[in-house]
C-alpha positions as CSV (number, residue, x, y, z in Angstrom):
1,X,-23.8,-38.7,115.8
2,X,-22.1,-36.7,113.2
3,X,-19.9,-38.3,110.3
4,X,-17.2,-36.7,108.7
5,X,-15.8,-38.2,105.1
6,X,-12.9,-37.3,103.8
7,X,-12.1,-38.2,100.3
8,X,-8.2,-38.2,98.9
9,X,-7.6,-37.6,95.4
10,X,-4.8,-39.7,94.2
11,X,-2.9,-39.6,90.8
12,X,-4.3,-35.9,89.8
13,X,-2.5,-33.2,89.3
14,X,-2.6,-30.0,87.4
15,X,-0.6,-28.9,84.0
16,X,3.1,-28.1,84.7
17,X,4.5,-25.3,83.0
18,X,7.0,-27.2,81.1
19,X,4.2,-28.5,79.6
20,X,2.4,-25.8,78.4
21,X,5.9,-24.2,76.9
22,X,6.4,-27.8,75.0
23,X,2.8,-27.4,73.9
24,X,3.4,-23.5,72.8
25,X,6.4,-24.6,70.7
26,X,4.5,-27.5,68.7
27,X,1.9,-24.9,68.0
28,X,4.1,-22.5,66.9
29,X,6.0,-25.1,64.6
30,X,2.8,-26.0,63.3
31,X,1.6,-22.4,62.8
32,X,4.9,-21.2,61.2
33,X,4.3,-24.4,59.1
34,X,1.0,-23.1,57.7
35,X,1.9,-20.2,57.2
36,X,4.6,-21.1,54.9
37,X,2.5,-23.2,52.7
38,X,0.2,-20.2,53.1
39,X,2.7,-17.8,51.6
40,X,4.3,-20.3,48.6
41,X,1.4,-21.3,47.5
42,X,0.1,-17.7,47.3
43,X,3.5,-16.8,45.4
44,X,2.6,-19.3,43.4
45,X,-0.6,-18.1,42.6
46,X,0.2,-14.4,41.7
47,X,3.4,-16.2,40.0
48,X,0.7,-17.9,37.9
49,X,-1.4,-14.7,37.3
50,X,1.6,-12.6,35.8
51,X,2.7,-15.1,33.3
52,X,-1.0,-15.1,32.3
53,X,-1.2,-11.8,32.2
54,X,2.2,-11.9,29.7
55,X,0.6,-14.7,27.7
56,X,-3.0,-12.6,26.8
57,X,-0.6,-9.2,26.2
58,X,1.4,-11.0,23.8
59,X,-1.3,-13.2,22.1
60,X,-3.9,-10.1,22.1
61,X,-0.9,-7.8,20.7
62,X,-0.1,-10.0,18.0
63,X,-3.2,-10.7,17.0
64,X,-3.7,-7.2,16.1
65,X,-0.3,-6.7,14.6
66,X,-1.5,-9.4,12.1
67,X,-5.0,-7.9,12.0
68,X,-2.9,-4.7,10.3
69,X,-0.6,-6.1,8.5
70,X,-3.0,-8.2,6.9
71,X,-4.6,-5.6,5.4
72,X,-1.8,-3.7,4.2
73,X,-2.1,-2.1,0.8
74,X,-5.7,-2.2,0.5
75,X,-7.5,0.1,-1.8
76,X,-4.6,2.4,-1.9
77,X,-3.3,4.0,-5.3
78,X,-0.1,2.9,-7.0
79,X,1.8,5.8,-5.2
80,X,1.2,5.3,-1.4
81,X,3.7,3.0,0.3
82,X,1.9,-0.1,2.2
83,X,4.4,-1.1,5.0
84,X,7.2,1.3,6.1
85,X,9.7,-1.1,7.8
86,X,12.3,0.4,10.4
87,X,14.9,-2.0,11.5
88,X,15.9,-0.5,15.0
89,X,15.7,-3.1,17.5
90,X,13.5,-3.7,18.6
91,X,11.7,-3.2,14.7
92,X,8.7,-0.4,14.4
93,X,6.7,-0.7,11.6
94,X,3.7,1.5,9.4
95,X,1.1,0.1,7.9
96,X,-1.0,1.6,5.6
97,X,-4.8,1.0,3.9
98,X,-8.1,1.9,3.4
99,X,-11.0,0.5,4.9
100,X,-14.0,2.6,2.7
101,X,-14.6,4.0,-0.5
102,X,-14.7,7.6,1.2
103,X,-13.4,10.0,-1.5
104,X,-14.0,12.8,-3.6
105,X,-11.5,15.0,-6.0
106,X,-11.0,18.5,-6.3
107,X,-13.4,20.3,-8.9
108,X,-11.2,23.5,-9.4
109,X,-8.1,23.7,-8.8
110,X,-6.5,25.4,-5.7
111,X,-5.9,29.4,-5.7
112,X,-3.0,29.1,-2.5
113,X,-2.2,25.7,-0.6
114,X,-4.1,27.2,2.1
115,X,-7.1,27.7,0.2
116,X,-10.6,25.4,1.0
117,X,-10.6,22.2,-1.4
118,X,-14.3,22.4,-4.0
119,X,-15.2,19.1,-4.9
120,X,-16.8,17.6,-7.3
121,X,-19.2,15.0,-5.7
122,X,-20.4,14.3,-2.5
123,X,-18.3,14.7,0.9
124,X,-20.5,13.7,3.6
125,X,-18.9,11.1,4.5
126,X,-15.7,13.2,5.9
127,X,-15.8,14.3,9.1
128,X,-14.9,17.5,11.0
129,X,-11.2,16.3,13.1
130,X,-10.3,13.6,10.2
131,X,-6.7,12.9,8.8
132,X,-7.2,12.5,4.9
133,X,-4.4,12.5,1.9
134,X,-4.6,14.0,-1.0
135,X,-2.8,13.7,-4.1
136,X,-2.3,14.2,-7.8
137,X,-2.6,10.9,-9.8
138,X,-0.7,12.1,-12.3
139,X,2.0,13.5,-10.4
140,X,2.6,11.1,-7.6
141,X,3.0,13.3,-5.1
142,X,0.5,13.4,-1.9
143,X,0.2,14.8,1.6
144,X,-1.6,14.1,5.1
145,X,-3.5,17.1,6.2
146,X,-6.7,17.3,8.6
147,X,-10.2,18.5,8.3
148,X,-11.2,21.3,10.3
149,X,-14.6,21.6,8.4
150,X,-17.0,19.5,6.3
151,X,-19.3,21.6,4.1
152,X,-21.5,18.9,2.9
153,X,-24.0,21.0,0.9
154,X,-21.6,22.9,-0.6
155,X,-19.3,20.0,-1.4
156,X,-16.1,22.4,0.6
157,X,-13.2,21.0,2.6
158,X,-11.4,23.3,5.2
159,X,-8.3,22.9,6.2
160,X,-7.7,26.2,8.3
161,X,-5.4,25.0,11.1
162,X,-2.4,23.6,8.5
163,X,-1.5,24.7,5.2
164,X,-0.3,22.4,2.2
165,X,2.9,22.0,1.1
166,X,1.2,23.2,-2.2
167,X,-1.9,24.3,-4.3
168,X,-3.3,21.4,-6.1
169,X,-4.4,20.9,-9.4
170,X,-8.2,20.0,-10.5
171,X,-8.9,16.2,-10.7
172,X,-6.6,16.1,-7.4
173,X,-7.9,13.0,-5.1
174,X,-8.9,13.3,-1.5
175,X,-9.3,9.7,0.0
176,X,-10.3,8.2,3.4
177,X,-6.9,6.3,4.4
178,X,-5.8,4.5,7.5
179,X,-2.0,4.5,8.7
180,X,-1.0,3.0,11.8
181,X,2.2,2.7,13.6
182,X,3.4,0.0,15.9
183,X,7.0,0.5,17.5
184,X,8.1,-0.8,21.4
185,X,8.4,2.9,23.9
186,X,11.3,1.2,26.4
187,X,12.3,4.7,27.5
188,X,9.3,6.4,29.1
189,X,9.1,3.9,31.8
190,X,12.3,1.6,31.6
191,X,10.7,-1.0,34.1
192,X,7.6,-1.5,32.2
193,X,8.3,-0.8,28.0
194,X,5.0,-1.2,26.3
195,X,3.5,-1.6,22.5
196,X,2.7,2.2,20.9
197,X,0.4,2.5,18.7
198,X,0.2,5.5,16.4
199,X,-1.8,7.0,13.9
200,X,-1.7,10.4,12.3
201,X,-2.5,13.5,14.0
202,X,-2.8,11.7,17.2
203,X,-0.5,11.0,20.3
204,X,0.8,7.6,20.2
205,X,-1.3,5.2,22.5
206,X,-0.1,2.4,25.0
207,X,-1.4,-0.8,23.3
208,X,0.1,-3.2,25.3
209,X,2.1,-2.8,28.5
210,X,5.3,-5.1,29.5
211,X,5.7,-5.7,25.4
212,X,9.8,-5.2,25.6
213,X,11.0,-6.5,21.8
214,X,9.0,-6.8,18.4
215,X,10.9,-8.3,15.4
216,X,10.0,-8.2,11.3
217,X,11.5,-10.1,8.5
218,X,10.1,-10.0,5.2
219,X,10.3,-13.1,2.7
220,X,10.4,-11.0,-0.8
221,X,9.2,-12.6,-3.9
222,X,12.1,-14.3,-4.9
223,X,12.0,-15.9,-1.5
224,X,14.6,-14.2,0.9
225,X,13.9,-13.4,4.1
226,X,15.4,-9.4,5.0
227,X,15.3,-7.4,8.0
228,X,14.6,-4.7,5.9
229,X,12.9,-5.0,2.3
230,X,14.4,-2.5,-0.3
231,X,11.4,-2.5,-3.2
232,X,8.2,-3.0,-0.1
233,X,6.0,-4.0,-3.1
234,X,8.3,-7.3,-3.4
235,X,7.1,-8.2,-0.2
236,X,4.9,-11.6,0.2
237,X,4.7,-12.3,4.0
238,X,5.6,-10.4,7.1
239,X,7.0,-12.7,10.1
240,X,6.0,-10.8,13.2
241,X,8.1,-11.7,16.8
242,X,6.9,-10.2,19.6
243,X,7.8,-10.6,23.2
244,X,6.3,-9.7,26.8
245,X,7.5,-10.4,29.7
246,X,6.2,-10.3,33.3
247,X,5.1,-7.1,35.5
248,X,7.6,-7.9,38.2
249,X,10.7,-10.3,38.9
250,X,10.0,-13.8,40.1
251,X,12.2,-14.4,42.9
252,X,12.0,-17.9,42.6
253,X,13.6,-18.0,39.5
254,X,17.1,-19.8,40.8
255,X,19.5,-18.5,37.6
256,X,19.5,-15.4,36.2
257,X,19.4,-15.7,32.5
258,X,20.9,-13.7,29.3
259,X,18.8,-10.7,30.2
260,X,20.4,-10.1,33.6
261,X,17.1,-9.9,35.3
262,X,14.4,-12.5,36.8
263,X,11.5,-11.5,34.9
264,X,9.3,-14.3,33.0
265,X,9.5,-14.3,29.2
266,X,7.0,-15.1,26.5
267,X,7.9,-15.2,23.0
268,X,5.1,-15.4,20.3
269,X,5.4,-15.5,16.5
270,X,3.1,-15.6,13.7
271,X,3.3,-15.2,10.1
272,X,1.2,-12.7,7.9
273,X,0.9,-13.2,3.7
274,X,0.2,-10.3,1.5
275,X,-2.4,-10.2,-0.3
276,X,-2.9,-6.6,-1.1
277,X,0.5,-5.9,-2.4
278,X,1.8,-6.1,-5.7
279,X,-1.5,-7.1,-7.0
C-alpha cells in the first residue's frame, strides 16, 4: 500500500519587485548620503591643510625676515648703508652685514681697474665664485665685484670676468659682506606671487610661495613711524607685515571679500629692534 503526502505551503511567498526597487532607492539614499559626508569632510580636510600650509609660509618667512633684519649693520664700516627701504607696495627691502672677519687691503695700489688686487695679509679665506666690496676708507666710495681667483700663497685677487669702476689706491679694504634682498615677484606667476630672495651676483630665489604683500615701517629715533626712513642710520626698529594666503580658492567661503577672490588669508607681524645701527 503506497502513501502519497502532500504538503501545502501557506503564507510564503517570494520578493516582489516593488520591493526590491523600494529597497534599491533606500540604499541609494543612504549611499549618496555617505558619500556626501565622504566628500565634505574631505574638503574639509584639504581645506584644513592649505591654511596650514599658509600659516608655516608666513611664520617660516617672517622668521627669517627678522633673522636679516636683525643683523643689519653688523661689522660694516661707516660708509655702507645697512637697510635700503623701497616703499612700492607691496615694500622690498636690502639688508646688509657681515657675518666674519674675512678681509684683507690692498698692498700696492692698482695699475688699471682691471688689474689683480696684491694684498697685504692673508686671503685664504676668499673663495673662487665670491661677491666681496671693496673700498677706500678715506674716500667713501666702494664697489661689489666677484672673485674669479684666489691666490692664497701669493696673497693675489683676480677679478678677470668684471672690471672696476676704478683703480684703487694702497690701504684699499676688501671685506667679506652679506646683502640680501627680500621683495614679493606677483608678476611671474599671477596665481601664485611668492617671497624673492636675492643676493648679489645671483638670480633671485623663490623663498616662499603664495607670499602676496610684505609691509615695512620704521620707528626712527625720535619715535615716528615712516614708510620710508630718510637718514637709515636713525632707524631703531623695523615693523615687518607679511601676508600669505592659500594655494587655491575655498569654495565654501559664502562672501567674497575686499580682494575679490575666495582665497584664505593669513596676516603675520613682528617687530625687529636695531641693534647694529647707529652704534
Amino acid at each position: 500500500m503506497k502513501i502519497t503526502y502532500v504538503s501545502k505551503l501557506r503564507g510564503c511567498s517570494g520578493t516582489s519587485l516593488l520591493e526590491i526597487l523600494i529597497t534599491l532607492v533606500i540604499m541609494s539614499i543612504v549611499t549618496t548620503a555617505l558619500f556626501n559626508v565622504y566628500l565634505t569632510q574631505h574638503k574639509n580636510y584639504l581645506i584644513q591643510e592649505d591654511v596650514t600650509a599658509v600659516q608655516q609660509n608666513a611664520r617660516a618667512s617672517i622668521d627669517e625676515l627678522g633673522r636679516h633684519v636683525r643683523m643689519a649693520g653688523h661689522g660694516l664700516p661707516l660708509e655702507m648703508a645697512p637697510i635700503r627701504a623701497i616703499n612700492a607696495n607691496p615694500d622690498t627691502i636690502v639688508v646688509t652685514y657681515r657675518v666674519d672677519d674675512c678681509e684683507t687691503f690692498l698692498s700696492e695700489a692698482m695699475p688699471l681697474p682691471s688689474s689683480e688686487l696684491k694684498c697685504g695679509s692673508d686671503v685664504s679665506c676668499f673663495q673662487d665664485g665670491q661677491w666681496v666690496y671693496i673700498f677706500e676708507p678715506d674716500s667713501g666710495g666702494g664697489e661689489w665685484f666677484v672673485l674669479t681667483h684666489v691666490q692664497a700663497g701669493s696673497n693675489h685677487l683676480q677679478h678677470n670676468t668684471m672690471t672696476l669702476s676704478k683703480a684703487y689706491a694702497k690701504d684699499a679694504i676688501v671685506m667679506s659682506v652679506n646683502q640680501v634682498k627680500f621683495y614679493v615677484d606677483a608678476t611671474t606667476s599671477p596665481e601664485h606671487p611668492s617671497l624673492m630672495l636675492e643676493v648679489p651676483g645671483l638670480a633671485p630665489q623663490v623663498f616662499a610661495t603664495d607670499v602676496e604683500d610684505l609691509q615695512f615701517r620704521y620707528r626712527m629715533k625720535n619715535g615716528m613711524i615712516v614708510d620710508a626712513p630718510v637718514v637709515v642710520d636713525d632707524i631703531r626698529e623695523v615693523i615687518i607685515s607679511l601676508t600669505a594666503r592659500s594655494a587655491n580658492e575655498d569654495p565654501n567661503i559664502a562672501e567674497i571679500g575686499n580682494h575679490g577672490d575666495a582665497y584664505r588669508r593669513r596676516t603675520f607681524t613682528t617687530s625687529v629692534f636695531l641693534r647694529n645701527v647707529s652704534i
